[in-house]
PQR file of N, CA, C, O and H, with PARSE charges and radii, in Angstrom:
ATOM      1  N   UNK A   1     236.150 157.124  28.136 -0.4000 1.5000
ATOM      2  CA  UNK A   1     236.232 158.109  29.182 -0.0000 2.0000
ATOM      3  C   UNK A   1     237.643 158.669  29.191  0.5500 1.7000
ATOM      4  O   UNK A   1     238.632 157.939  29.255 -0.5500 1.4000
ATOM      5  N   UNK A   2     237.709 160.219  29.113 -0.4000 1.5000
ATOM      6  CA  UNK A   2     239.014 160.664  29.570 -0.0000 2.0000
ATOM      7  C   UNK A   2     239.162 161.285  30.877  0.5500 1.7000
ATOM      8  O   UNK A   2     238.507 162.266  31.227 -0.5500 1.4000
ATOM      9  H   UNK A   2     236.906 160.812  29.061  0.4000 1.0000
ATOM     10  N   UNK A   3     240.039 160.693  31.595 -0.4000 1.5000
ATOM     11  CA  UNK A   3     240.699 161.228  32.844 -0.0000 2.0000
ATOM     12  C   UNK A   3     242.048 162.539  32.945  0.5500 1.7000
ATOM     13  O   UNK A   3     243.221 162.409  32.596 -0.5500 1.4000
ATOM     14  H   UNK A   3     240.571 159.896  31.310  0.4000 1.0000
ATOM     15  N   UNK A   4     241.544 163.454  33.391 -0.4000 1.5000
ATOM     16  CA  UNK A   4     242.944 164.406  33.616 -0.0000 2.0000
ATOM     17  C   UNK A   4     242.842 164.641  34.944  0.5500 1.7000
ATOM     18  O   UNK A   4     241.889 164.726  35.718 -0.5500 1.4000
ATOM     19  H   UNK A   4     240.590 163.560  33.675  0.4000 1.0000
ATOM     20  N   UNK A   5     244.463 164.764  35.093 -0.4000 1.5000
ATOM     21  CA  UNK A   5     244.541 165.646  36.347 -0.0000 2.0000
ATOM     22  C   UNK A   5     245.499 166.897  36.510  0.5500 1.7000
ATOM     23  O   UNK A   5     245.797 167.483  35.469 -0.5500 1.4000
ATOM     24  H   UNK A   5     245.238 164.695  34.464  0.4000 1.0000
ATOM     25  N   UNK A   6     246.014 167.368  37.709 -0.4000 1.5000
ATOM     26  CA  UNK A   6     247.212 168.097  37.648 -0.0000 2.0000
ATOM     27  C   UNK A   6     248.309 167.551  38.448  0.5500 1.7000
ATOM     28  O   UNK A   6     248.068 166.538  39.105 -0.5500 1.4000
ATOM     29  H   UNK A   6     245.772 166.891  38.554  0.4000 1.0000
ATOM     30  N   UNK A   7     249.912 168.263  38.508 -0.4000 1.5000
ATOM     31  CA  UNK A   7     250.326 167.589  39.034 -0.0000 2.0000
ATOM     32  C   UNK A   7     250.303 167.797  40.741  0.5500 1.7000
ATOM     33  O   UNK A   7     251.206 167.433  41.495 -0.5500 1.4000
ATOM     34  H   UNK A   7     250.108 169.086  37.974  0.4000 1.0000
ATOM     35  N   UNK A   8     249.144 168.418  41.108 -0.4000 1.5000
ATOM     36  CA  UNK A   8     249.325 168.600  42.527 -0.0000 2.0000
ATOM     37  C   UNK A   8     248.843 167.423  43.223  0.5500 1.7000
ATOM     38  O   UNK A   8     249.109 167.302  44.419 -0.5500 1.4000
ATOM     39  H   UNK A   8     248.411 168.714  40.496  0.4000 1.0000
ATOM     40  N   UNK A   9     248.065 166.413  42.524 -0.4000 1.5000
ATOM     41  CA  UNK A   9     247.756 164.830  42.795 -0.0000 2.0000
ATOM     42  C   UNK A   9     248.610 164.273  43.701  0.5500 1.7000
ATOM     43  O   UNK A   9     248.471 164.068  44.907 -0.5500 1.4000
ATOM     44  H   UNK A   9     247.850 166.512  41.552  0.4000 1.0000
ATOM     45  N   UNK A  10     250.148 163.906  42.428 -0.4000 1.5000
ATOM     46  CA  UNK A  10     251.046 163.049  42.479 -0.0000 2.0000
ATOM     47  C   UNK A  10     251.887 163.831  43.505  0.5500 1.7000
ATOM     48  O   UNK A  10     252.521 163.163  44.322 -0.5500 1.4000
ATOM     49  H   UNK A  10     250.261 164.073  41.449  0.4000 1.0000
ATOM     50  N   UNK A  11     251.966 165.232  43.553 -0.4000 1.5000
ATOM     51  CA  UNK A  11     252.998 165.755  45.166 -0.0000 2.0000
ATOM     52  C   UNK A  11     252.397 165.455  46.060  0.5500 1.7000
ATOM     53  O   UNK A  11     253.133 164.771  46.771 -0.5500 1.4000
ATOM     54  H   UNK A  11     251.451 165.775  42.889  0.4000 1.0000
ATOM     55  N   UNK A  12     251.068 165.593  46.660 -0.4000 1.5000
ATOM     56  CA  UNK A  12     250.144 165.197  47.618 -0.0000 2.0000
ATOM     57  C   UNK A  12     250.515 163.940  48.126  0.5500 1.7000
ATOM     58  O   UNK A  12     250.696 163.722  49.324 -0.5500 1.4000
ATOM     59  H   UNK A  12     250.470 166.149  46.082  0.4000 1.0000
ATOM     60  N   UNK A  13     250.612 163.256  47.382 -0.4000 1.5000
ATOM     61  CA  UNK A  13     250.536 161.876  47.738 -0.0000 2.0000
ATOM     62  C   UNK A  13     251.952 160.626  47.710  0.5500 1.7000
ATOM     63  O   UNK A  13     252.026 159.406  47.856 -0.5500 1.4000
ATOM     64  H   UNK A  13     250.465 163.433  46.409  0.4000 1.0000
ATOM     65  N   UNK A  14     253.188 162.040  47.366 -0.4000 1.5000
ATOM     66  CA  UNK A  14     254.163 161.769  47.487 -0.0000 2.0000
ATOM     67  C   UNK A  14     254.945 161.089  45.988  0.5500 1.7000
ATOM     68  O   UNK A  14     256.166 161.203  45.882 -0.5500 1.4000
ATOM     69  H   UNK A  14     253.128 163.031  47.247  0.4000 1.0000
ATOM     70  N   UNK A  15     254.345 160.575  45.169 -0.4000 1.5000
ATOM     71  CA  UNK A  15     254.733 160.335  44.039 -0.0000 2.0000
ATOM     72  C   UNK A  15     255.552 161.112  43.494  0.5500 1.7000
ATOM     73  O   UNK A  15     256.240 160.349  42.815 -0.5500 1.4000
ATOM     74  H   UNK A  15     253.353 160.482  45.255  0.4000 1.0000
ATOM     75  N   UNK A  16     255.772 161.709  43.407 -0.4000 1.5000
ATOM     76  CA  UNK A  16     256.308 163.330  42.725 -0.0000 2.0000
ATOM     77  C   UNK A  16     256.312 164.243  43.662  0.5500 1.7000
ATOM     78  O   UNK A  16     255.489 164.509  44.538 -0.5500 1.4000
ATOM     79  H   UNK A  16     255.213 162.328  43.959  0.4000 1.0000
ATOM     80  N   UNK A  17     257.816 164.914  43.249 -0.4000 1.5000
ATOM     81  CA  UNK A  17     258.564 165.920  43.836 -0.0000 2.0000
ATOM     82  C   UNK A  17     257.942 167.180  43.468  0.5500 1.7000
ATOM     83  O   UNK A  17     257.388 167.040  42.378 -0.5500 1.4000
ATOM     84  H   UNK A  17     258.485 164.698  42.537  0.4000 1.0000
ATOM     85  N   UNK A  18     257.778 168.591  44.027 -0.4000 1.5000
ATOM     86  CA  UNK A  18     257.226 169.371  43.930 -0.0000 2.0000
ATOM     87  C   UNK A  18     258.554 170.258  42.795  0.5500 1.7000
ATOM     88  O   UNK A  18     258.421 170.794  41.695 -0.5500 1.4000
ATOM     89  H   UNK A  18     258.228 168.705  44.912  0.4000 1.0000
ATOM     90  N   UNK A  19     259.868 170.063  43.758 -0.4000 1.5000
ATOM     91  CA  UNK A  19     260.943 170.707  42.785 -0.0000 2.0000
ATOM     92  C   UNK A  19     261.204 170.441  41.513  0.5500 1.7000
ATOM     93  O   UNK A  19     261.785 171.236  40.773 -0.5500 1.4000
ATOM     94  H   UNK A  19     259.976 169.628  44.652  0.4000 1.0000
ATOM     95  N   UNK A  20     260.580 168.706  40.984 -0.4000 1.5000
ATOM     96  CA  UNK A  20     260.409 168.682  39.554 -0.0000 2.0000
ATOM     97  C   UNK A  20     259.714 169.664  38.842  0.5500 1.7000
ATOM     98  O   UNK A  20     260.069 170.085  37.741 -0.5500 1.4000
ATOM     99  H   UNK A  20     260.108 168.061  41.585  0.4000 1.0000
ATOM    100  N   UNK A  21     258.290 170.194  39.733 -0.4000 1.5000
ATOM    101  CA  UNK A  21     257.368 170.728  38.743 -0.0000 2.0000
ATOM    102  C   UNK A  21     258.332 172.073  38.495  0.5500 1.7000
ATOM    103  O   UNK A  21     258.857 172.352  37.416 -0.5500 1.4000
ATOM    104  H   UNK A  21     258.001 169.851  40.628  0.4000 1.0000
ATOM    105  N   UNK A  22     258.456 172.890  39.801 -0.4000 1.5000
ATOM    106  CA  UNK A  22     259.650 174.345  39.535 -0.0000 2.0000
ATOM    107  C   UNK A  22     260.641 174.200  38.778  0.5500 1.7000
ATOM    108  O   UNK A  22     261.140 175.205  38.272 -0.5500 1.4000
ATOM    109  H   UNK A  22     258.030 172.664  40.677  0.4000 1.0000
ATOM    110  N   UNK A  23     261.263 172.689  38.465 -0.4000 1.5000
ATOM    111  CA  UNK A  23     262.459 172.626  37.781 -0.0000 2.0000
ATOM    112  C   UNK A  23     261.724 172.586  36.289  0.5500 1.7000
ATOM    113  O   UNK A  23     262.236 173.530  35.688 -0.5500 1.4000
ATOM    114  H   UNK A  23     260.857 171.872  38.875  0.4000 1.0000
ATOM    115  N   UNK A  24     261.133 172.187  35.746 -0.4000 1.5000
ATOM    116  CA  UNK A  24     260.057 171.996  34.869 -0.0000 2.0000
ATOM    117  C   UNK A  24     259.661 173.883  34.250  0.5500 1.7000
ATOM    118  O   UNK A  24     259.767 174.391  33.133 -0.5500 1.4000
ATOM    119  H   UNK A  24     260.717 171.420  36.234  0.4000 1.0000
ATOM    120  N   UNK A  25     259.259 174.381  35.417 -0.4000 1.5000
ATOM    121  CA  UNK A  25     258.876 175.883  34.534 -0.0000 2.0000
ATOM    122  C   UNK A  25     260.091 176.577  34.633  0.5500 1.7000
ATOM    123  O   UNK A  25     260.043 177.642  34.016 -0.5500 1.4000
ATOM    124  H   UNK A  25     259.173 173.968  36.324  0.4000 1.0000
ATOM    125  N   UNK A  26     261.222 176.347  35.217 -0.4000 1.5000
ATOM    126  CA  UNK A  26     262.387 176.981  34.727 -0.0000 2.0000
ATOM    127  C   UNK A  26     263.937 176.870  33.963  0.5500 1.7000
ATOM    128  O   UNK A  26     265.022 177.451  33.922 -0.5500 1.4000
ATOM    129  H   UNK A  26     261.261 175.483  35.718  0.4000 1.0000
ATOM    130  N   UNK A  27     263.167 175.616  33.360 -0.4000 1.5000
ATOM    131  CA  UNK A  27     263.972 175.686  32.402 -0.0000 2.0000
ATOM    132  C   UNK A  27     263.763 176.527  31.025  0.5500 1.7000
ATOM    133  O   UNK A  27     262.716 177.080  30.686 -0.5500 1.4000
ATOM    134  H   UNK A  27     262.286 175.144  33.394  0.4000 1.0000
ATOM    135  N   UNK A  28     264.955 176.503  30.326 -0.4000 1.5000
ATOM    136  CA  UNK A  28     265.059 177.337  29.505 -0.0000 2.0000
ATOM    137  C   UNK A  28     263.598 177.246  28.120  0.5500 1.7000
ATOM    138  O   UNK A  28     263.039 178.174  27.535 -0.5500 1.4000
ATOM    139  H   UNK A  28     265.806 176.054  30.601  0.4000 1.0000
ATOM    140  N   UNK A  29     263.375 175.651  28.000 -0.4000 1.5000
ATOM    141  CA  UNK A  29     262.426 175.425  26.783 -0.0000 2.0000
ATOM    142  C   UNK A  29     261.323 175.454  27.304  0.5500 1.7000
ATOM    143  O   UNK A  29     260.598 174.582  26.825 -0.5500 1.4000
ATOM    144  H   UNK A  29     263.830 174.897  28.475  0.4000 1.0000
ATOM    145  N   UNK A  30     260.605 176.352  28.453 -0.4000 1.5000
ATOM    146  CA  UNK A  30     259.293 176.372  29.536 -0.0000 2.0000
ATOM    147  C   UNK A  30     258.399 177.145  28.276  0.5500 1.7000
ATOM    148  O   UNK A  30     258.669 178.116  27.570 -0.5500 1.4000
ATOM    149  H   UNK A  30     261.194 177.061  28.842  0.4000 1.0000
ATOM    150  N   UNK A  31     257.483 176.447  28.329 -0.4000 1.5000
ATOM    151  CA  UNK A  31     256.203 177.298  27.030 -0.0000 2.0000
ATOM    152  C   UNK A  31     255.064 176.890  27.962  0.5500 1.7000
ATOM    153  O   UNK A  31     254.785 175.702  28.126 -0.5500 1.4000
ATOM    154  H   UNK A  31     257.263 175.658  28.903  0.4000 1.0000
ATOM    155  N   UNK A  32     254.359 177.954  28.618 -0.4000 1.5000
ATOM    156  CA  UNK A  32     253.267 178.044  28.895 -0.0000 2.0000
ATOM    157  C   UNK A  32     251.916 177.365  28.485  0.5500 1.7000
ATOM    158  O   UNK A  32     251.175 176.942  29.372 -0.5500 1.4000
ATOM    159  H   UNK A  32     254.586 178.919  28.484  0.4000 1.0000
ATOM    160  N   UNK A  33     251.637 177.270  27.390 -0.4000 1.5000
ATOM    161  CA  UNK A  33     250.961 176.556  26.734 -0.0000 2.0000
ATOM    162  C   UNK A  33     250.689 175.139  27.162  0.5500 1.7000
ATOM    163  O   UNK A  33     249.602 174.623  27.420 -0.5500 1.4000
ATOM    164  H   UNK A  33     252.240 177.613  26.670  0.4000 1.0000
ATOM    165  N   UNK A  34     251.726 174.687  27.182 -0.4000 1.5000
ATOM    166  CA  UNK A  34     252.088 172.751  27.135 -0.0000 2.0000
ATOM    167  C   UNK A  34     252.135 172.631  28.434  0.5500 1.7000
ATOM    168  O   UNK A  34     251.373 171.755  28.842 -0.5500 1.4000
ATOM    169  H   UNK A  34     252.609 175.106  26.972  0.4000 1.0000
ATOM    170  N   UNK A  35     252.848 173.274  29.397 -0.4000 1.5000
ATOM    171  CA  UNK A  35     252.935 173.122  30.089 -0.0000 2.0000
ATOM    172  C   UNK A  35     251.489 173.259  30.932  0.5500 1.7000
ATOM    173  O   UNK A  35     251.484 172.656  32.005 -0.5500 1.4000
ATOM    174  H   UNK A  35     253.468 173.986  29.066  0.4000 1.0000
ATOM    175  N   UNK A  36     250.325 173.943  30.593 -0.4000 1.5000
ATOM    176  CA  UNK A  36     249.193 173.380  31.385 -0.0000 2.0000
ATOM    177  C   UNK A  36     248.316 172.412  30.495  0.5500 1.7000
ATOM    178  O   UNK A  36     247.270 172.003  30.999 -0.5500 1.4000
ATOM    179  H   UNK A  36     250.329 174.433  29.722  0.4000 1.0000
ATOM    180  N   UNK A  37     248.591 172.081  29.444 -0.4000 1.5000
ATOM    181  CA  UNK A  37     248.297 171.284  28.888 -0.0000 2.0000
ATOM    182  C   UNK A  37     248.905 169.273  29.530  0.5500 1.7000
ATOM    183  O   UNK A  37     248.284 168.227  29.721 -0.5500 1.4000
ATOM    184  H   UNK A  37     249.441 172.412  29.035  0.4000 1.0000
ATOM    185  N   UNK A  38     249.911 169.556  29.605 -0.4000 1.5000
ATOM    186  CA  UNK A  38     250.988 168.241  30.006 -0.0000 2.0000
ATOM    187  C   UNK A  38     250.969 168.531  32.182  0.5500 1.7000
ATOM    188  O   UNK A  38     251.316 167.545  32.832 -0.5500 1.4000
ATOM    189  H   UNK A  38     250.416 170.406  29.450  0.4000 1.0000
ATOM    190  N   UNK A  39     250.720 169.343  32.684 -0.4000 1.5000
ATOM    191  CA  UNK A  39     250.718 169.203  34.451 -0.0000 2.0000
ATOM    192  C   UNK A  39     249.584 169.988  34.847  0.5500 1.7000
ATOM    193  O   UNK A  39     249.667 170.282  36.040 -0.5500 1.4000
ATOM    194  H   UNK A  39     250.438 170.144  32.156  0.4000 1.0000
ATOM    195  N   UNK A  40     248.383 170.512  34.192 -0.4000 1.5000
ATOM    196  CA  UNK A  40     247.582 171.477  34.791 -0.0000 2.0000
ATOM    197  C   UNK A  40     245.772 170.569  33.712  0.5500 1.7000
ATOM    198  O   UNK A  40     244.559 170.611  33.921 -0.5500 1.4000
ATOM    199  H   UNK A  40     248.316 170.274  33.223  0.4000 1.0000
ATOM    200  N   UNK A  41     246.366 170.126  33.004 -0.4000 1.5000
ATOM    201  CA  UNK A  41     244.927 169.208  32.390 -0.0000 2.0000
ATOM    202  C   UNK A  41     243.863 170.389  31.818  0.5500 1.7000
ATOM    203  O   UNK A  41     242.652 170.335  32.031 -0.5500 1.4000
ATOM    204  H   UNK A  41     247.351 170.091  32.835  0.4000 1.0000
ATOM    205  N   UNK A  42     244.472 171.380  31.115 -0.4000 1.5000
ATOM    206  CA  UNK A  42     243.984 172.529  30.392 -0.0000 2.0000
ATOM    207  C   UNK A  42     243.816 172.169  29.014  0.5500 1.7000
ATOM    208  O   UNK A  42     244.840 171.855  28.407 -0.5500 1.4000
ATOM    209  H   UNK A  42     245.456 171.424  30.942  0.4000 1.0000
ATOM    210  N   UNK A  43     243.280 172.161  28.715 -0.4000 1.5000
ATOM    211  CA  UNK A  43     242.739 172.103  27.336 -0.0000 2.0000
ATOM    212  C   UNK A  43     242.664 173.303  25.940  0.5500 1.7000
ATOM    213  O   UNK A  43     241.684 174.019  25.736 -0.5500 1.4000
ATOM    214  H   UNK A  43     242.448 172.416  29.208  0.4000 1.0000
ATOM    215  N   UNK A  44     243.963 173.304  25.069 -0.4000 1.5000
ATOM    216  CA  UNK A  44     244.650 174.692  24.631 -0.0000 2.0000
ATOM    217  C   UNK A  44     243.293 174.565  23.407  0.5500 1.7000
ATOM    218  O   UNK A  44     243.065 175.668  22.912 -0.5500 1.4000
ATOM    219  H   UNK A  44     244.760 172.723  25.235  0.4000 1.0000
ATOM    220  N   UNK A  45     242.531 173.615  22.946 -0.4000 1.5000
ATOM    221  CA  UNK A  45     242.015 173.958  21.558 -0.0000 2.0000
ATOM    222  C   UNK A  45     242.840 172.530  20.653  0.5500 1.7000
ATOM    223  O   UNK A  45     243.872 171.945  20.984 -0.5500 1.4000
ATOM    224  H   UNK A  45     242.717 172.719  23.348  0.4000 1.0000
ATOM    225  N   UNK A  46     242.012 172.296  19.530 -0.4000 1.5000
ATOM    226  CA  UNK A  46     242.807 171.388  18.866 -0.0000 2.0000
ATOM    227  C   UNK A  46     243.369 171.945  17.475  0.5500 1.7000
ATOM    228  O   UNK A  46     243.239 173.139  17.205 -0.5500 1.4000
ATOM    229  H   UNK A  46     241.174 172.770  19.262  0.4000 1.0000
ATOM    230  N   UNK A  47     243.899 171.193  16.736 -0.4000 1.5000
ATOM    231  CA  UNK A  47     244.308 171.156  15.647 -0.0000 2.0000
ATOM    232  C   UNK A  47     243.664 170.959  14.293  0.5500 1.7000
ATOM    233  O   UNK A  47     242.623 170.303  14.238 -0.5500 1.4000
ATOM    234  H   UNK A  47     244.005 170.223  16.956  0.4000 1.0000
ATOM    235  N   UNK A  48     244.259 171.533  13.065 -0.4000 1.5000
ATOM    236  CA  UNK A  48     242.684 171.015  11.934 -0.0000 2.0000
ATOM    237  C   UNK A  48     243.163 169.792  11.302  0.5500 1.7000
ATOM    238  O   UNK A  48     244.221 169.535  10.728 -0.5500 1.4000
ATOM    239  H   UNK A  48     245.104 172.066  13.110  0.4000 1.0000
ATOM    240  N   UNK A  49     241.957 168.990  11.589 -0.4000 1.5000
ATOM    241  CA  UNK A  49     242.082 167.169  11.283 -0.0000 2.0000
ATOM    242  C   UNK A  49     242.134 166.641  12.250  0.5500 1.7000
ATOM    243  O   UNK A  49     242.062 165.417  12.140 -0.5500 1.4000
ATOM    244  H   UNK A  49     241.097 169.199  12.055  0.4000 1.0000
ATOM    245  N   UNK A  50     242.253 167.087  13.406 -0.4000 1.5000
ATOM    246  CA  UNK A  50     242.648 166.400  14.956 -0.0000 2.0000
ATOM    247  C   UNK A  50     240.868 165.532  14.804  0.5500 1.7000
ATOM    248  O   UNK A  50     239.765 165.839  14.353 -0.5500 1.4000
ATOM    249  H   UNK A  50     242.312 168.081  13.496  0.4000 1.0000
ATOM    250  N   UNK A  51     241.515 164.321  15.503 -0.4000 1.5000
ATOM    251  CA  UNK A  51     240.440 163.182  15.588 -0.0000 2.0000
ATOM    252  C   UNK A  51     239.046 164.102  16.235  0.5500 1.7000
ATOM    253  O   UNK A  51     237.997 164.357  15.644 -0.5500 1.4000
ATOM    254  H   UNK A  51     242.411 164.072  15.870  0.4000 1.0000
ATOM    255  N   UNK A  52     239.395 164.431  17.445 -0.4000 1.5000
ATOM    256  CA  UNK A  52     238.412 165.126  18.289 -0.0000 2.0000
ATOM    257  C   UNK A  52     238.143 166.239  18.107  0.5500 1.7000
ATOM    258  O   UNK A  52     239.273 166.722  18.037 -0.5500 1.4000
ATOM    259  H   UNK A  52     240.248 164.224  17.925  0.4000 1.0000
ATOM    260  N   UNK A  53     237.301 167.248  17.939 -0.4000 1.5000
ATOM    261  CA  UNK A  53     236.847 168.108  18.152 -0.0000 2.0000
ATOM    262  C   UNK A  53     236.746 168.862  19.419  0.5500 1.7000
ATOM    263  O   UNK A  53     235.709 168.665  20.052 -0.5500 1.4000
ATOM    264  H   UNK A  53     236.382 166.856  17.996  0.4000 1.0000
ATOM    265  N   UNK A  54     237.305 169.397  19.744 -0.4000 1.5000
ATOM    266  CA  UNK A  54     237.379 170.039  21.476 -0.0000 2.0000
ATOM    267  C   UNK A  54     235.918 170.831  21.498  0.5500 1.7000
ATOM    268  O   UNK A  54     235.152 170.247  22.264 -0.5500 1.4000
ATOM    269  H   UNK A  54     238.148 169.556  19.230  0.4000 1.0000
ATOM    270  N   UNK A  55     235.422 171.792  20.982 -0.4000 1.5000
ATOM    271  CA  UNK A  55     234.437 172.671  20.548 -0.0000 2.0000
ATOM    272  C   UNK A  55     233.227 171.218  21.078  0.5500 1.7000
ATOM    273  O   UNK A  55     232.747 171.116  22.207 -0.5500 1.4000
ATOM    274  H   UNK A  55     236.045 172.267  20.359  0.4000 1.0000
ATOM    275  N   UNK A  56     233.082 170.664  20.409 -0.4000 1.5000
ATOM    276  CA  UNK A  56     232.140 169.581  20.255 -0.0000 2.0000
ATOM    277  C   UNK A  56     232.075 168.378  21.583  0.5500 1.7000
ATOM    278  O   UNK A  56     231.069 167.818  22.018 -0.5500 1.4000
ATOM    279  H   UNK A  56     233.472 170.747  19.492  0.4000 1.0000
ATOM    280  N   UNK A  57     233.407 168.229  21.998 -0.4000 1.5000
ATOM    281  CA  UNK A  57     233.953 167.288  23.080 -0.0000 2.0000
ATOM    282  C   UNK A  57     233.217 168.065  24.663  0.5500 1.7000
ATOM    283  O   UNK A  57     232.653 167.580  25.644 -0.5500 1.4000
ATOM    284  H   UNK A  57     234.224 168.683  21.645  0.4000 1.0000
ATOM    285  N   UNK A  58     233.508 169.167  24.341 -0.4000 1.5000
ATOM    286  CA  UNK A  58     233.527 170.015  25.718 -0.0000 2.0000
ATOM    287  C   UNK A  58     231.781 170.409  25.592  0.5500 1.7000
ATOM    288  O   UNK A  58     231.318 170.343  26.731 -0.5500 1.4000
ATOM    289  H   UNK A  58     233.967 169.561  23.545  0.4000 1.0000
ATOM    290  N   UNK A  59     231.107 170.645  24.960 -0.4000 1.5000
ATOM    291  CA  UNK A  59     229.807 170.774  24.446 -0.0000 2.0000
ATOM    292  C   UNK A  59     229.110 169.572  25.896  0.5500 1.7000
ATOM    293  O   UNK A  59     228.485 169.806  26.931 -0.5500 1.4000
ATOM    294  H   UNK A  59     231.483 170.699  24.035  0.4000 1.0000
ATOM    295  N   UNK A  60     229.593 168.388  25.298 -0.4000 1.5000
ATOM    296  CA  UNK A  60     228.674 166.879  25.574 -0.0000 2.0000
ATOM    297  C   UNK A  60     229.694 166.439  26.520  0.5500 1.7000
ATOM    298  O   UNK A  60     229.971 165.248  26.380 -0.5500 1.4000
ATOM    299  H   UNK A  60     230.100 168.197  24.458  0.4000 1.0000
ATOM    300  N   UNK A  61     230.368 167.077  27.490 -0.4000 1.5000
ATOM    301  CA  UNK A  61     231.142 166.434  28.756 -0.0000 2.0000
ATOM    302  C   UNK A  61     230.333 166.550  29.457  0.5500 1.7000
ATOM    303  O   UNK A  61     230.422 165.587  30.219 -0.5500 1.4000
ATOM    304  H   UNK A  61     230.143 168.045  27.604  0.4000 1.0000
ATOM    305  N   UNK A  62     229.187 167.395  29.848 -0.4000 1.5000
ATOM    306  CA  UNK A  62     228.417 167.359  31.109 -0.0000 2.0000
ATOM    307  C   UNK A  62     227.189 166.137  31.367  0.5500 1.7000
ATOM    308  O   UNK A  62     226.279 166.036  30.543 -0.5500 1.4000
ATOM    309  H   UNK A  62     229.115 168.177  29.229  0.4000 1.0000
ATOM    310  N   UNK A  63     227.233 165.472  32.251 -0.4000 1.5000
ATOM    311  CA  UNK A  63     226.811 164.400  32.849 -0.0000 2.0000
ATOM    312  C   UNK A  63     224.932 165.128  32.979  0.5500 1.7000
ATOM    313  O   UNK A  63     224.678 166.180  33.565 -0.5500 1.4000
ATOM    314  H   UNK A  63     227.972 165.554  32.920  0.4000 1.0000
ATOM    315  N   UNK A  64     224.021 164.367  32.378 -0.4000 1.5000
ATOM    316  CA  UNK A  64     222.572 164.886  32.716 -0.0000 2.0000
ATOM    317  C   UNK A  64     222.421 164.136  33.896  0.5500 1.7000
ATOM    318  O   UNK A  64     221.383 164.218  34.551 -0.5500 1.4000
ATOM    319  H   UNK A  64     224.227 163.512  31.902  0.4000 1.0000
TER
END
């Protein structure tokens, strides 16, 4: 089973600072991409040879 979340979880509930996440998209090395990939649990597509198949993964996630 894979679990994602975002990081609005861990501010909610106090774990995490909200100004990390702003400090986070403004820094200078901020790439859109990763960044909802790594705090937003977005899923960019995979790589060729990547173990998983995203195409195929995302197909058979839904629960009958």
């Amino acid at each position: 089973m894979v679990l994602g979340g975002t990081w609005r979880t861990p501010v909610a509930v106090g774990l995490q600072q909200k100004t990390f996440i702003t400090d986070q998209k403004n820094e200078g090395t901020y790439n859109e991409a990763s960044f909802e990939r790594e705090y937003e649990s977005i899923w960019s597509g995979t790589v060729e040879d990547a173990f998983f198949n995203a195409e195929i993964f995302n197909r058979n996630r839904i629960l009958n």
